[in-house]
C-alpha positions as a printed Julia matrix, in Angstrom:
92×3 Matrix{Float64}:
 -36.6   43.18  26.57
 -34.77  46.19  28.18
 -30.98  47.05  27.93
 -31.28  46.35  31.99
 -32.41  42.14  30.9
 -29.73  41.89  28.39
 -27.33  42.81  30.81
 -28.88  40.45  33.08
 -29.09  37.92  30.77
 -25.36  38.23  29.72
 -24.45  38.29  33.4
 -25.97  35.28  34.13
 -24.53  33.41  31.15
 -20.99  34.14  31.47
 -20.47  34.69  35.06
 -19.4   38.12  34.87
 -21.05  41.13  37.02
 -23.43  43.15  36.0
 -21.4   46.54  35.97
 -18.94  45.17  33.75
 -21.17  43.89  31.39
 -23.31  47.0   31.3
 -20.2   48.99  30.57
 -19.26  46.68  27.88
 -22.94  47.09  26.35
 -22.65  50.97  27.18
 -19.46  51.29  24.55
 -21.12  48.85  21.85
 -23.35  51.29  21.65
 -21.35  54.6   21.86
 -18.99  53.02  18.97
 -22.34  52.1   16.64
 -23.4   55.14  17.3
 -20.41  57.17  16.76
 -19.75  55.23  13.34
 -22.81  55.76  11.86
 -22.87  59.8   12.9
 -19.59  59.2   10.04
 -22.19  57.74   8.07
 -19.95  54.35   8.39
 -21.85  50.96   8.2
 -21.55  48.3   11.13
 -21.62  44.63   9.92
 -21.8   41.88  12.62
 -21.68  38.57  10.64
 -24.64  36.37  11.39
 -26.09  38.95  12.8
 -27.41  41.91  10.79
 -25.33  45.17   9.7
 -26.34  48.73  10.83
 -26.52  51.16   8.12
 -27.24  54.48   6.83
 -30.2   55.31   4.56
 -30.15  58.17   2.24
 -34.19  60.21   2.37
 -34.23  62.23  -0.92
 -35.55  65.84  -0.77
 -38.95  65.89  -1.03
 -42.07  68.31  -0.63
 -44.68  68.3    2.28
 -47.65  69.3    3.15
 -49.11  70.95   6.37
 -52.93  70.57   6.06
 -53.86  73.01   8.74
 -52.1   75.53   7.38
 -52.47  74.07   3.78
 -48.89  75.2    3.05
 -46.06  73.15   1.82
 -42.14  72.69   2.98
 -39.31  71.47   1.74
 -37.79  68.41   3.56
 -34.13  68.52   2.61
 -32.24  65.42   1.76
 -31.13  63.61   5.22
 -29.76  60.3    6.29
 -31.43  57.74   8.89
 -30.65  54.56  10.69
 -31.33  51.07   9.73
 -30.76  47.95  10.45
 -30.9   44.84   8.34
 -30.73  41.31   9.96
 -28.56  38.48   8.79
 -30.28  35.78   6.84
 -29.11  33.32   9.66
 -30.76  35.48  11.89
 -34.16  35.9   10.1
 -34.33  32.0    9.71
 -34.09  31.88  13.16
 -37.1   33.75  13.69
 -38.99  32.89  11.52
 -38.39  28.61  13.18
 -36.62  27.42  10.33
């Protein structure tokens, strides 16, 4: 499913047109985004939370060039669904 069929999906549920709705979708996802740049964690109840993982430093290796690098410590996206959620996925 593409952000295009949600909007079209939420546009045919509530009644409302599709340029509305894809603006509303459009600044869900500018203010997720935005709040985990601050490294802030989104939680939607019954839904799942978006949150920042912490990578530790750690040490690669390029095997064509059998060298190694440094991969400094960094922080990446997650997201964890609600248990509500997973149950309803899984058919329970």
């Amino acid at each position: 499913m593409t952000k295009a069929d949600i909007v079209k999906e939420i546009s045919k549920k509530t009644g409302i047109d599709n340029a509305t709705v894809l603006a509303s979708v459009e600044a869900f996802m500018d203010t997720v985004k935005e709040h985990m740049a601050n490294e802030e964690n989104v939680y939607l109840r019954g839904f799942g939370s978006f949150i920042i993982k912490k990578r530790a430093q750690k040490t690669a290796r390029n095997i064509s060039q059998n060298t190694t690098l440094i991969i400094p410590e960094h922080n990446i996206p997650a997201f964890k669904p609600a248990k509500t959620f997973l149950a309803q996925v899984a058919g329970e």
